[in-house]
C-alpha positions in Angstrom: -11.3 7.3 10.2 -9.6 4.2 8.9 -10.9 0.8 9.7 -8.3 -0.6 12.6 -10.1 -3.9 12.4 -8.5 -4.8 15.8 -7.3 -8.2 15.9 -8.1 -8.8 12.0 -4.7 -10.4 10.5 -1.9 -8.6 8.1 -2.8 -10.8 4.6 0.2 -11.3 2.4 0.1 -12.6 -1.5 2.4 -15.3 -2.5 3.1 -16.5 -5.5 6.9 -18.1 -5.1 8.4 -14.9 -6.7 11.6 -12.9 -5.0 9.3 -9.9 -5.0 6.5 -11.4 -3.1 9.2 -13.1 -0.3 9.7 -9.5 0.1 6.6 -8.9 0.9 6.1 -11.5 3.2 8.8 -10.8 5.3 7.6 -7.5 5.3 4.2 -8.6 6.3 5.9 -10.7 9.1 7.3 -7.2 10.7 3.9 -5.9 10.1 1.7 -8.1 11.8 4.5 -8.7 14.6 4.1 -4.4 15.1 0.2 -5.0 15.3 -0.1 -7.9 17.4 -2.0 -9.9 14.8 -1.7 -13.0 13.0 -0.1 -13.0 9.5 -2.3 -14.8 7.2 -0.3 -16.1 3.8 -2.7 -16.6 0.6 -1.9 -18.5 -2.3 -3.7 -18.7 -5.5 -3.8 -20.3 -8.7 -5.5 -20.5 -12.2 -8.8 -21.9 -11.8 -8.8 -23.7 -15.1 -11.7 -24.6 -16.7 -11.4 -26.0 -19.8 -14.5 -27.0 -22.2 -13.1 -30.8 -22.6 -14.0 -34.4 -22.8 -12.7 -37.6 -22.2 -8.6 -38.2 -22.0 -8.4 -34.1 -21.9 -10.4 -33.9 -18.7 -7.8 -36.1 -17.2 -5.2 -33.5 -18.3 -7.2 -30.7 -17.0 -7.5 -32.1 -13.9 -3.7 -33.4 -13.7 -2.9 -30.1 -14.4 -5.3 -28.4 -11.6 -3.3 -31.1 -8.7 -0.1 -29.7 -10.0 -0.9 -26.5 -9.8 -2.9 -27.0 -6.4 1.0 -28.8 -5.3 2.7 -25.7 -6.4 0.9 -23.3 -4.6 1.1 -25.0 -1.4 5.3 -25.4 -1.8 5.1 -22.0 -2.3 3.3 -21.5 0.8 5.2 -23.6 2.6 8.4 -21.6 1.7 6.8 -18.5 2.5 5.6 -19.7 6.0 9.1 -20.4 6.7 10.8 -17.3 5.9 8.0 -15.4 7.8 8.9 -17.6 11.0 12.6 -16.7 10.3 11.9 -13.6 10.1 9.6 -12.9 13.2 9.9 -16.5 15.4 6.6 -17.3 17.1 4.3 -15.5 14.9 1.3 -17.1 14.2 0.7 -17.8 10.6 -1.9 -18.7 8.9 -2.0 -20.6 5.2 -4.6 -20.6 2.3 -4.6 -22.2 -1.0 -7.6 -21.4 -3.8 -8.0 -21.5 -7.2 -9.1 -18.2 -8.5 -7.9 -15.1 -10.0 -5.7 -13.4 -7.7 -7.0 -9.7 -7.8 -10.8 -10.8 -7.3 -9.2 -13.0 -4.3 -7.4 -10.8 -2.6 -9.9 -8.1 -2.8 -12.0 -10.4 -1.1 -9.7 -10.8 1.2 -9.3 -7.3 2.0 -12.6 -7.3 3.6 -11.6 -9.3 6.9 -8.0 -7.5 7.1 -6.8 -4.8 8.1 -3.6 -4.6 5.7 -3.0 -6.6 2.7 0.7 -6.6 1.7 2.2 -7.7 -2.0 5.1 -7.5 -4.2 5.4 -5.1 -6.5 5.6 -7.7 -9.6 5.5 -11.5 -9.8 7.2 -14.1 -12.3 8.5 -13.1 -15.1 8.7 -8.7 -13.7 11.5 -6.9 -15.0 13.5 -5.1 -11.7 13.2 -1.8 -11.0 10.4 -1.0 -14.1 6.9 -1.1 -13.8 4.8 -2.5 -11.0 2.5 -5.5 -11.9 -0.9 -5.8 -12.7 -1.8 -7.8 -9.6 -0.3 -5.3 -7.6 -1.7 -2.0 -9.2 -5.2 -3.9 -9.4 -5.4 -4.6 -6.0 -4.5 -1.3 -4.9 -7.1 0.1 -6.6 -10.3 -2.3 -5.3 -9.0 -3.4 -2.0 -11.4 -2.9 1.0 -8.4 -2.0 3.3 -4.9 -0.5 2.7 -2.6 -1.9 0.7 1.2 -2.0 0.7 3.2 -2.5 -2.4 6.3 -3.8 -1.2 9.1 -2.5 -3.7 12.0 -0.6 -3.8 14.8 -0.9 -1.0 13.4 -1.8 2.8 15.1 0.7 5.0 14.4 -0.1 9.2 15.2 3.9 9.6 14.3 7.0 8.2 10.6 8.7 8.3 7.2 7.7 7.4 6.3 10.1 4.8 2.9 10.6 3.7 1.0 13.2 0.8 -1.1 15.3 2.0 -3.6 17.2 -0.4 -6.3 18.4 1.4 -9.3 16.2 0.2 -10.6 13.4 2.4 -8.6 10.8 1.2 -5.8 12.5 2.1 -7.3 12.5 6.0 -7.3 8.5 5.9 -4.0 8.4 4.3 -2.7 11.0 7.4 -4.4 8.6 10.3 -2.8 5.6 9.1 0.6 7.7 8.7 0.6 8.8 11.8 -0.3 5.1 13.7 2.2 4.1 10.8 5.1 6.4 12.5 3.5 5.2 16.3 3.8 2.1 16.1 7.8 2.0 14.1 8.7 5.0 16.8 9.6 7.1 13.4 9.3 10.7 12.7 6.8 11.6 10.0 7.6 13.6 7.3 4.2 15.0 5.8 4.6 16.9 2.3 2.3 19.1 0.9 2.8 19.6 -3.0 1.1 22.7 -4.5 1.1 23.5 -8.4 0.8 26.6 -10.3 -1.1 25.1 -13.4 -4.6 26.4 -12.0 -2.8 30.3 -10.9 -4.6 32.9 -13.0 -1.0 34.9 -13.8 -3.3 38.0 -13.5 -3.9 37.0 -9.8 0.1 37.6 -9.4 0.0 41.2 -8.8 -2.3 40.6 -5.5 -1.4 37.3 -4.1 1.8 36.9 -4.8 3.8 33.6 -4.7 5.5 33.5 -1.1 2.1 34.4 -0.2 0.5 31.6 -2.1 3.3 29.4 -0.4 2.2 30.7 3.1 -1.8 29.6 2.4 -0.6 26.2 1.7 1.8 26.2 4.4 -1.3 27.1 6.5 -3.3 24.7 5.0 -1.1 21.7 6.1 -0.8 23.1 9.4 -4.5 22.9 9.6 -4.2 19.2 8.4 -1.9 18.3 11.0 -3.0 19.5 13.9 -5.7 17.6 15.3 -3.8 14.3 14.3 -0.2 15.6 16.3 -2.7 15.8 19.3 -3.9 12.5 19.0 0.0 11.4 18.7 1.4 13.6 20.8 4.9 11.4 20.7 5.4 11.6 17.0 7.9 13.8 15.8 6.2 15.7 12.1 8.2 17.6 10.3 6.6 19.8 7.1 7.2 20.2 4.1 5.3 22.6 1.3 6.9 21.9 -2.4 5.4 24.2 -5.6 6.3 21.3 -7.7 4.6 18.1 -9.3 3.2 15.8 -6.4 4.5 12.7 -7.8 7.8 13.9 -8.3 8.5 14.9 -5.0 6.8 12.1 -3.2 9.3 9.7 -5.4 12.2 12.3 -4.5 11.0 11.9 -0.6 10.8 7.9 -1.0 14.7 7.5 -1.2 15.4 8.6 2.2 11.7 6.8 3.3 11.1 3.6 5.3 7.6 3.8 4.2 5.5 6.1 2.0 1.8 6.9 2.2 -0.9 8.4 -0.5 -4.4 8.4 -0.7 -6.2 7.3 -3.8 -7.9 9.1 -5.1 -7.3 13.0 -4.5 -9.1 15.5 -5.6 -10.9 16.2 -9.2 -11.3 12.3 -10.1 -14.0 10.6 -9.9 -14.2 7.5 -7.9 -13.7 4.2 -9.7 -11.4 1.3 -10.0 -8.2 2.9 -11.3 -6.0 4.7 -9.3 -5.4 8.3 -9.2 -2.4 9.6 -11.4 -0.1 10.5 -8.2 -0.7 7.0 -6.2 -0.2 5.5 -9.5 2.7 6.9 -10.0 4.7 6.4 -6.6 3.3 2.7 -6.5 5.4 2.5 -10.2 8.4 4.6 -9.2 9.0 4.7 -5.2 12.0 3.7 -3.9 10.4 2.2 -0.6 7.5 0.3 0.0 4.0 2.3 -0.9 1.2 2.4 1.7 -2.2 3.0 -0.7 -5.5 4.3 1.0 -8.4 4.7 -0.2 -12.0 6.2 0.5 -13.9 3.1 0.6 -11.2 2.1 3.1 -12.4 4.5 5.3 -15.1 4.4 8.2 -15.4 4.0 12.1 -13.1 2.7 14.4 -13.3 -1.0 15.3 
């Protein structure tokens, strides 16, 4: 079961950037959905320079600038969050850190953690940034990558393989689709890479198709009883996960994966289909991972 963490606030990175205002406003909806407060964390370079005498006045010049920085930033971002959701109680820090070690701290008293998908200086469109791919990796709760274009309608859609991290990934789906009144659209992606050819002969491929088919099924069922008002619709693709899931993202509101699926082991990188959508989805990218998953609060 995923970690509901009842009452435990939406965290949002900030770091002035047009990606991360994104977020935050997305962040804003989010914690407005859950009932919770949106917490707003800013963070810059700890410096630390080996220096002596006019230098260390430099250095520490430098650190109150810095420190000034970080709190316009936060300041801005407060404000767009209460333009975006009036009344919602919002929360600011400032520290001076690296920002993947801070947020994944963080991500142990929240119950999302929500950040653009590149900072200063990311080219539109490309590659997600290191902050953001980092902290989907390590954090102790799900993360969103905010990216992509921010639709208010179409389905939550969610990957499901079959392994365990898939089952997290499907219970936050599912409250995901609750909680937004959406349908959700869970795909199962199946690959003929592992078919021994000889095998055709006896289990052919619609048959193959109709395993998997059942296999979702199986997936689904107990979690459509649990939400009895969410419309699923299925779908079984013999194709390349990632593909799919970024062909499913441009009709999306929000898209879901586990990290990591089967076959890897666990670690701090993220699995090659997670990894991929979080690069290449064309909606904001819900990432769940095992250690994100336990009892219910």
């Amino acid at each position: 079961m995923v970690v509901k963490r009842a009452g435990r606030p939406v965290v949002a990175g900030v770091d002035g950037s047009q990606p991360a205002r994104r977020a935050v406003r997305w962040a804003a909806r989010e914690a407005q959905r859950r009932h919770v407060p949106l917490r707003l964390v800013g963070v810059f370079p700890a410096l630390v320079p080996q220096l002596t005498g006019k230098m260390i006045g430099s250095a520490a010049a430098m650190r109150d600038a810095l420190r000034e920085l970080a709190g316009e930033q936060l300041a801005a971002a407060a404000a767009a969050a209460a333009d975006e959701v009036a009344g919602l109680a919002v929360e600011q820090q400032i520290a001076a850190d690296d920002p993947i070690p801070h947020l994944v701290e963080q991500s142990r008293s929240a119950q999302l953690v929500v950040i653009g998908d590149r900072g200063h200086g990311g080219v539109h469109g490309l590659l997600a940034g290191s902050v953001a791919v980092g902290l989907a990796a390590q954090a102790a709760c799900p993360v969103v990558v905010v990216r992509g274009t921010d639709r208010a309608d179409g389905p939550v859609v969610v990957g499901v393989d079959g392994s365990p991290v898939s089952e997290a990934a499907l219970e936050f789906a599912f409250d995901a689709a609750a909680v937004r009144r959406a349908p959700l659209r869970a795909v199962h992606v199946w690959s003929d890479a592992f078919v021994d050819p000889g095998l055709t002969s006896v289990a052919t491929w619609d048959e193959l198709q109709q395993e998997h088919q059942m296999l979702l099924a199986e997936r689904l069922a107990g979690w459509a009883e649990k939400y009895p008002d969410v419309a699923v619709q299925r779908a079984v693709e013999l194709d390349r996960p990632a593909r799919v899931l970024v062909e499913e993202s441009a009709r999306a509101q929000l898209l879901v994966v586990g990290s990591r699926g089967r076959g890897n082991v666990a670690g701090r990188l993220l699995g090659s289909v997670s990894h991929a959508v979080v690069h290449r989805a064309d909606c904001p990218v819900a990432v769940v991972r095992p250690e994100t998953v336990s009892e219910s609060a």
